[in-house]
C-alpha positions in Angstrom: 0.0 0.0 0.0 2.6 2.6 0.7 4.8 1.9 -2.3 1.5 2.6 -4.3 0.6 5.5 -2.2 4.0 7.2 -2.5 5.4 5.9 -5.8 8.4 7.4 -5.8 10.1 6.4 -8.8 7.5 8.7 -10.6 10.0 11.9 -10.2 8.3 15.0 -11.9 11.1 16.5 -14.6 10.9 20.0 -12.8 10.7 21.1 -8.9 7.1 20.8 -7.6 6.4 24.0 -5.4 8.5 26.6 -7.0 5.7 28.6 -8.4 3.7 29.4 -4.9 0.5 30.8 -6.6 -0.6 27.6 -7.8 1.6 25.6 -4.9 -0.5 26.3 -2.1 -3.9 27.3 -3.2 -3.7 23.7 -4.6 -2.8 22.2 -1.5 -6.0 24.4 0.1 -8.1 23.1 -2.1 -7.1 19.5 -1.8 -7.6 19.1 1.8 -10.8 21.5 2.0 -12.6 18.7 3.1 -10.4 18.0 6.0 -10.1 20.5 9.3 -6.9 21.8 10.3 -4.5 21.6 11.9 -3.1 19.3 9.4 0.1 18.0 7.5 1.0 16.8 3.9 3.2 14.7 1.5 3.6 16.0 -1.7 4.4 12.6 -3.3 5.9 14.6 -6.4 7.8 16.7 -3.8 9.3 14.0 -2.1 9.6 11.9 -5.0 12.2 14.6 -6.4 14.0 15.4 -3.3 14.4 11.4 -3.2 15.9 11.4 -6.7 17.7 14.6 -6.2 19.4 13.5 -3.4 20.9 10.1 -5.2 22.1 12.3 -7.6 23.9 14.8 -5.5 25.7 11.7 -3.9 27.5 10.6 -7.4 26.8 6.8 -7.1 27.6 6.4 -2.7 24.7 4.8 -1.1 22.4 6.7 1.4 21.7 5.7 4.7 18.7 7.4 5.7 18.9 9.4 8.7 15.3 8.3 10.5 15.2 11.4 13.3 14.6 13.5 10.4 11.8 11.6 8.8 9.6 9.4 11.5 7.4 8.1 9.5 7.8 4.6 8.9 6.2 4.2 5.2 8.3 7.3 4.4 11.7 5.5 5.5 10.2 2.0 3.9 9.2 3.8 0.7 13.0 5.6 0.4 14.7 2.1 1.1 13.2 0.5 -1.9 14.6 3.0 -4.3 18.0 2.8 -5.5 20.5 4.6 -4.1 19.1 4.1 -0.6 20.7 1.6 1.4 20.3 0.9 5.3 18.2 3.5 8.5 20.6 6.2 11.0 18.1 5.5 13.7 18.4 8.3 16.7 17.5 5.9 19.4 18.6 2.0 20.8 14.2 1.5 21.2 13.1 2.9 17.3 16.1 0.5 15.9 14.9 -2.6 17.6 11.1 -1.1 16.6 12.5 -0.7 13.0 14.6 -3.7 13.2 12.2 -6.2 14.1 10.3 -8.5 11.8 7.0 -7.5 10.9 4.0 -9.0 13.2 1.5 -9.2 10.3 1.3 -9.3 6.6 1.4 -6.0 4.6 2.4 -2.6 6.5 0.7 -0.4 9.5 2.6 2.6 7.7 -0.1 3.3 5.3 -4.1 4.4 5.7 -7.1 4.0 3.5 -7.6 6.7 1.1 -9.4 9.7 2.0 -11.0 8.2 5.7 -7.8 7.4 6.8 -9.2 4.3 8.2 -6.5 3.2 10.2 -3.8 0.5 10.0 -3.6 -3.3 9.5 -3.1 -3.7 13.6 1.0 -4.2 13.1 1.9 -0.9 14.7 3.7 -3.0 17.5 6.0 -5.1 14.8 8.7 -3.5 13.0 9.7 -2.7 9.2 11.6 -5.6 9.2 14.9 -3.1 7.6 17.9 -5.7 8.1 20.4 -2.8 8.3 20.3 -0.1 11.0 23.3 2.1 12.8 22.4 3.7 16.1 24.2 7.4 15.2 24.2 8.0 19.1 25.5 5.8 21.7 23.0 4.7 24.3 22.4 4.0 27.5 19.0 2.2 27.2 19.5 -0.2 29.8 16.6 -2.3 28.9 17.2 -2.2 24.9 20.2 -3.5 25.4 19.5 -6.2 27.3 16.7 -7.0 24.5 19.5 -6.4 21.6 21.9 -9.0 23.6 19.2 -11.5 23.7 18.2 -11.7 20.0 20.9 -13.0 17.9 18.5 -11.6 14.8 18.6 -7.9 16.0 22.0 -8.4 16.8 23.0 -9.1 13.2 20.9 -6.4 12.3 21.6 -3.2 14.7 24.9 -1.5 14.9 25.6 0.7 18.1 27.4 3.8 17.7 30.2 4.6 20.9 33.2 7.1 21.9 34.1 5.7 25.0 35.2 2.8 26.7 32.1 3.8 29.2 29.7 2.6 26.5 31.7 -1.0 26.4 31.6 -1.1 30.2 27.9 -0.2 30.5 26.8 -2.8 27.8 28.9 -5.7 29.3 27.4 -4.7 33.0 23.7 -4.9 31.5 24.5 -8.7 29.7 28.0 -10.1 30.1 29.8 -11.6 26.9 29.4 -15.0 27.6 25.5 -14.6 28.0 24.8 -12.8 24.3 25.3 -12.5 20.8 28.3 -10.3 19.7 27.4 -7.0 19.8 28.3 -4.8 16.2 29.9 -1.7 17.3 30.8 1.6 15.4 33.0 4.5 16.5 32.3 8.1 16.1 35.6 10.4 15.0 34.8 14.2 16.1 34.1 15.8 12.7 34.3 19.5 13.8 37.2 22.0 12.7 39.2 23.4 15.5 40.5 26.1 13.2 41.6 29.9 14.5 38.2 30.5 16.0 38.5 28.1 18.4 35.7 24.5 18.0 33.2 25.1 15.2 30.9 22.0 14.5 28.9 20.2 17.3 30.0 19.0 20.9 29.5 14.6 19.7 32.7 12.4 19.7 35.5 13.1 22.1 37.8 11.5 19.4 39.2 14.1 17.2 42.6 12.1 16.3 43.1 9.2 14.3 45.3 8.3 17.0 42.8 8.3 19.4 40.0 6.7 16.9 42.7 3.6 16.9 43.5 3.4 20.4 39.5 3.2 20.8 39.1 0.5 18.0 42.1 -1.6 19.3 40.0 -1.6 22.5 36.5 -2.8 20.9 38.5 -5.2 19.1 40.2 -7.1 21.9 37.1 -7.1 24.1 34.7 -10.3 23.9 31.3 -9.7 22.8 32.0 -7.0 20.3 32.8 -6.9 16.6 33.9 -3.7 15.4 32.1 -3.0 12.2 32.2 1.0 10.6 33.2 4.5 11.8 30.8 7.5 11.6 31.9 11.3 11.1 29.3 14.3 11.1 30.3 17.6 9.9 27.8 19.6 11.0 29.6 22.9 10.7 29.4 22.1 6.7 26.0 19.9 6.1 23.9 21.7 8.8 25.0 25.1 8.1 23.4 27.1 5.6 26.0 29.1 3.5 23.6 31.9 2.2 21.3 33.3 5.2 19.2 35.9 4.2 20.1 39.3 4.6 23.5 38.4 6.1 26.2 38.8 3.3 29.2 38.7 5.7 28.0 36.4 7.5 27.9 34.5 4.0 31.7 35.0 3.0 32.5 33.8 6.9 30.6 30.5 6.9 32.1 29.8 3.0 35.3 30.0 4.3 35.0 28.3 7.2 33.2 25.4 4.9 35.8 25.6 2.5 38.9 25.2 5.2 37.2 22.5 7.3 36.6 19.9 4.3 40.2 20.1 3.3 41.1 19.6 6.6 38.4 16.9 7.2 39.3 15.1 4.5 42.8 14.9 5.3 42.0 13.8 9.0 39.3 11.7 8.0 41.3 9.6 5.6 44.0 8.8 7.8 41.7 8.0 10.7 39.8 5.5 8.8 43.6 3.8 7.3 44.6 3.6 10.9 41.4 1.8 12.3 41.4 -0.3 9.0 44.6 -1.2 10.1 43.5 -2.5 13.6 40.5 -4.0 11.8 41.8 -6.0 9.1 44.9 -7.5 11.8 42.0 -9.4 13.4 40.2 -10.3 9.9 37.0 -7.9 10.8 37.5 -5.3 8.1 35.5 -2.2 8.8 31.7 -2.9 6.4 31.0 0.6 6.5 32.1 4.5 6.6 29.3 6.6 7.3 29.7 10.9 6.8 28.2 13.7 5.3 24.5 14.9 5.8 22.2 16.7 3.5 23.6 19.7 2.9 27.4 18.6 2.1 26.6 15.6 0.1 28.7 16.5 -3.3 32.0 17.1 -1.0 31.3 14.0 1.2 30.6 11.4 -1.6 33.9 12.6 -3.1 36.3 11.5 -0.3 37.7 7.9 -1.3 37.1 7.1 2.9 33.9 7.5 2.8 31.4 4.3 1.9 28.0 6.1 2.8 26.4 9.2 3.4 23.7 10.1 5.5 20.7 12.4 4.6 17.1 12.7 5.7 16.0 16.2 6.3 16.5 16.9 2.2 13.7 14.4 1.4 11.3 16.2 3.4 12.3 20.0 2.1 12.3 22.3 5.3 12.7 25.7 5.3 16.5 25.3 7.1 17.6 24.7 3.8 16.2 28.1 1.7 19.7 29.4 3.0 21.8 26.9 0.9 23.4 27.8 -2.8 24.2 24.2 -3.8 20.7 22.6 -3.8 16.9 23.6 -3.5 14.8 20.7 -2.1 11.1 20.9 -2.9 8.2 21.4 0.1 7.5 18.4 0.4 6.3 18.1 3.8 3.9 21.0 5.3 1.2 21.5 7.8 -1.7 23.7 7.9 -3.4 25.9 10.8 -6.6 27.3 11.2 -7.7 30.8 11.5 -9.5 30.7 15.2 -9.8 34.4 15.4 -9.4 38.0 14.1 -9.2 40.6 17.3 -8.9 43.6 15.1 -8.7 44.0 11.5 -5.2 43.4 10.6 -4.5 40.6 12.7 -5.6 36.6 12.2 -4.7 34.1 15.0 -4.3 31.0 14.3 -5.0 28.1 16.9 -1.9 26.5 17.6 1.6 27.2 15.7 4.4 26.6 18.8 6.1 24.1 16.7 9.4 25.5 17.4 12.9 23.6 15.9 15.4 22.3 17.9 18.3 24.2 18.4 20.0 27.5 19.8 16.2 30.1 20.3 16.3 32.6 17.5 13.2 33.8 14.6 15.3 30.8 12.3 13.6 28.3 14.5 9.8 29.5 14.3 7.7 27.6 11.4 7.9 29.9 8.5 4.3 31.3 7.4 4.4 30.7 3.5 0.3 31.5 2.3 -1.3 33.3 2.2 2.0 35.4 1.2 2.6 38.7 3.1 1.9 37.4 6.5 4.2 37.9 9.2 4.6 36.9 13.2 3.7 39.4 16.1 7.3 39.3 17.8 5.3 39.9 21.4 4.0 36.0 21.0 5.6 35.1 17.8 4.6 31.3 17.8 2.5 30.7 20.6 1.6 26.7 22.2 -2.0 27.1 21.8 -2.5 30.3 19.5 0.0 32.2 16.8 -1.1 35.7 15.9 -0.3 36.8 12.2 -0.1 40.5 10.8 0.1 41.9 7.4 -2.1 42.8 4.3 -3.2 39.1 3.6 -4.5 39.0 7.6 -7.9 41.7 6.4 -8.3 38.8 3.8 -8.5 36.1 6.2 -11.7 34.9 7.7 -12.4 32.3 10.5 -11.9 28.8 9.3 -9.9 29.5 6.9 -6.1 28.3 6.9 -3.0 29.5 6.7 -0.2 27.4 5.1 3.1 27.1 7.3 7.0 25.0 6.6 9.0 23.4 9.8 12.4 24.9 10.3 13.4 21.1 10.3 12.1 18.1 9.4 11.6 15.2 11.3 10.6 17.6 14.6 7.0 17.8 12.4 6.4 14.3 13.1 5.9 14.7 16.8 3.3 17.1 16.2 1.2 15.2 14.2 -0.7 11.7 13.9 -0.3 11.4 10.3 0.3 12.9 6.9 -2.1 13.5 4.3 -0.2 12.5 1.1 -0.9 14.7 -1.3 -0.8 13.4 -5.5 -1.7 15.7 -8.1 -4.9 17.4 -7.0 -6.0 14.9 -4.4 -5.5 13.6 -1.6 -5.1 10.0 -1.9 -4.3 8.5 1.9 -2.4 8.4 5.3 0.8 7.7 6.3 0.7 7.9 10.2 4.1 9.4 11.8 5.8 7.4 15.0 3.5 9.4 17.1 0.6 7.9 15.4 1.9 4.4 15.8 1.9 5.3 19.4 5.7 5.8 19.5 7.5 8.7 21.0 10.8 7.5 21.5 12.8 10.9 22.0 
C-alpha cells in the first residue's frame, strides 16, 4: 500500500512547489474537506528530493537518517529506491522497533484513502529493515538487554560509541558470555578546530586518528563486540546554511570556514579510517561501513575515497533550514496547515496553535515559516504561541475564520511529533495516510 501510495520512482522532470500561486492554493483546495490543523506529503515533492538526493551523492549509497523523517512508510518507501541503502536511527528503542520482523502481513505505515481508516493492527511489529546504525551511543538499559538477547537484532543493529564507558555499560547490562556479539561503530569528532577556536557540534571526544585507533584496538580485543564501521558528522558544513538571508558577511564567513574545514576533514578523516582499517583487518574484521556527510554537504562528502556512505534525511522532506543553501533547493514536500480561530482587530488573524518551534540555539530561524497566504508575518510579542500564533500583514484583512494558513517546519523530522499522520498529497487529491511514529503510538525521544 505505501509503495503505491508514495510511488516514488514517478520523479516529476521540474521542482514541484516553485511557483507558490498555484503551490499552495492547490494544497487548500485538496484538503478543504479536511479540518486543520493538518500535515502533507507532496508525493511529487518528495519523489524529487528522493531522486535529487541520489544524484547529489554521485553513485555512494544513502543511509537514511530516521530522526529527520519518522514516518515509517516514508523510511520504507526511500529504502526500496535505488540509491538508498540501510536506517541512522536516533534511538537504541526505534532500531529494535525498526529492526524487528514484521507482526502481520502488509504494513501499518499506510491508511485507506481519503477516511484514513486506520492501519492493518501491526503498529507494535517492525519494518523488518535488516540494516540499521544507532548514530548515538545509548544507555537504554533495557534495549540493550533485548539487543543482547536476539541474535537476529544483533546481526541487524549496529551501536554507535566514543568511549570505553559505552563498552563497560553494555557488558554490565549482559555479560559476553551470556549474548550475541554486539556490532559496534566508532564516532571520530568531525568538527574543525580552526583559529576561531571549535566550530561543528559538541559529539565524539575523538578528534585524532590516533585516538580513533586506540578506541578501536580496545573494541577489538574485548569479547562480545565486533567492530564493524566509523561514523563522522560535519555539521559545521552539512547543517550550516552558506547563504542566510540578509546576512552577506556572515555569508563569505561561513564559506570560508566550509571551505577550510573539508580540506582539513578530509585529510584527518582519511587517515583516521587507514589507521582503524589497520587495527581492523589485523584481526580479519574489516570495517563494512564509513558513514559521513549529511544533507547539505553531500557532493564534497561522496567525493572522499574514505567514505562508503552518506547520510541524509532532512533533504527528502524539504524544510525551510535549507532556503539558506546555494548548492541545492529541495522541494516542500512536507507542510502543515493551521486554522484561522480568530481575528481581534482588522489586521491581525490568529491561528489556533503554531508553537512548533525547531530544535536548536532560540532565534526567529527556529519559528515555522508562514508561507500562504503570502505577506503574513509573526507578532514578535507572542511570535509562535503553544496554543495560538497571531499573524499581521495585508493578507490578515483577507483572512476569515476557518480559513487556513499554510506554514513549513524549520526542520524536518521535529513535524512528526506534532502530528498523527500525513495527508499524502498526488496531483490534485488527496489519496491517503501515512501515520508518523507518534501515530503508531511511539515517541521514543
Amino acid at each position: 500500500m505505501t509503495a503505491e501510495l508514495l510511488r516514488l520512482s514517478d520523479v516529476p522532470s521540474a521542482r514541484p512547489g516553485a511557483g507558490a500561486a498555484a503551490h499552495w492554493p492547490r494544497l487548500t483546495a485538496a484538503t478543504a474537506h479536511l479540518d486543520p490543523p493538518l500535515g502533507v506529503i507532496d508525493r511529487a515533492a518528495l519523489a524529487y528530493n528522493a531522486a535529487d538526493l541520489v544524484r547529489r551523492a554521485g553513485g555512494m549509497p544513502i543511509r537514511v537518517a530516521s530522526k529527520s523523517i519518522r514516518v515509517r512508510g516514508i523510511l520504507e518507501a526511500v529504502l526500496a529506491q535505488p540509491g538508498f541503502a540501510g536506517v541512522l536511527a536516533y534511538t537504541l528503542p526505534e532500531a529494535l522497533w525498526l529492526a524487528s520482523p514484521r507482526a502481520a502481513a502488509g504494513t501499518a505505515s499506510a491508511r485507506a484513502s481519503r477516511g484514513g481508516a486506520g492501519g492493518d493492527g501491526a503498529s507494535a511489529g517492525g519494518s523488518d529493515i535488516d540494516d540499521v546504525v544507532l548514530g548515538y551511543p545509548t544507555t537504554d538499559r533495557a534495549a540493550i538487554a533485548r539487543l543482547a538477547a536476539d541474535a537476529q537484532l544483533s546481526a541487524r543493529v549496529t551501536l554507535m560509541i566514543d568511549d570505553v564507558a559505552h563498552l563497560d555499560l553494555i557488558d554490565a547490562v549482559t555479560p559476553p558470555s551470556a549474548r550475541a556479539s554486539i556490532r559496534i561503530a566508532i564516532e571520530l569528532d568531525a568538527s574543525w578546530r580552526g583559529p576561531l577556536g571549535h566550530l561543528g557540534v559538541r559529539r565524539s571526544p575523538l578528534h585524532s586518528p590516533e585516538q580513533l585507533a586506540a578506541l578501536a584496538r580496545i573494541v577489538t580485543e574485548r569479547a562480545g563486540f565486533t567492530l564493524v564501521g566509523v561514523m563522522a558528522y560535519e555539521a559545521q558544513i552539512a547543517g550550516l546554511g552558506d547563504a542566510p538571508t540578509g546576512r552577506p558577511v556572515r555569508a563569505l564567513l561561513v564559506r570560508g570556514i566550509q571551505r577550510q574545514s573539508r580540506a582539513e576533514l578530509r585529510d584527518r578523516r582519511a587517515r583516521a579510517i587507514a589507521a582503524v582499517s589497520a587495527v581492523a583487518d589485523a584481526v580479519g574484521t574489516p570495517l563494512q561501513f564509513v558513514n559521513g556527510g549529511g544533507t547539505g554537504s553531500l557532493e564534497s562528502t561522496s567525493a572522499e575515497a574514505a567514505v562508503t556512505e552518506l547520510a541524509a534525511g532532512s533533504g527528502l522532506m524539504g524544510p525551510h533550514l535549507f532556503d539558506t543553501y546555494r548548492a541545492f533547493t529541495p522541494a516542500p514536500a512536507a507542510s502543515f496547515a493551521l486554522p484561522v480561530a480568530r481575528r481581534p482587530t482588522d489586521d491581525i488573524a490568529t491561528l489556533l496553535g503554531g508553537g512548533w518551534i525547531a530544535s536548536g540555539p532560540p532565534g526567529p530561524d527556529r519559528l515555522p515559516q508562514v508561507v500562504w497566504p503570502e505577506g503574513l508575518r509573526m507578532l514578535g510579542t507572542e511570535a509562535a504561541g503553544e496554543v495560538q500564533t497571531p499573524l499581521r500583514g495585508p493578507a490578515a484583512r483577507t483572512l476569515h475564520v476557518g480559513d487556513r494558513v499554510w506554514l513549513r517546519h524549520t526542520k524536518a523530522g521535529e513535524l512528526s511529533e506534532h502530528l498523527d499522520a500525513f495527508h499524502v498529497l498526488d496531483g490534485d487529491t488527496v489519496t491517503g495516510e501515512l501515520p508518523t511514529y507518534r501515530g503508531e503510538g511511539k515517541a521514543f525521544l
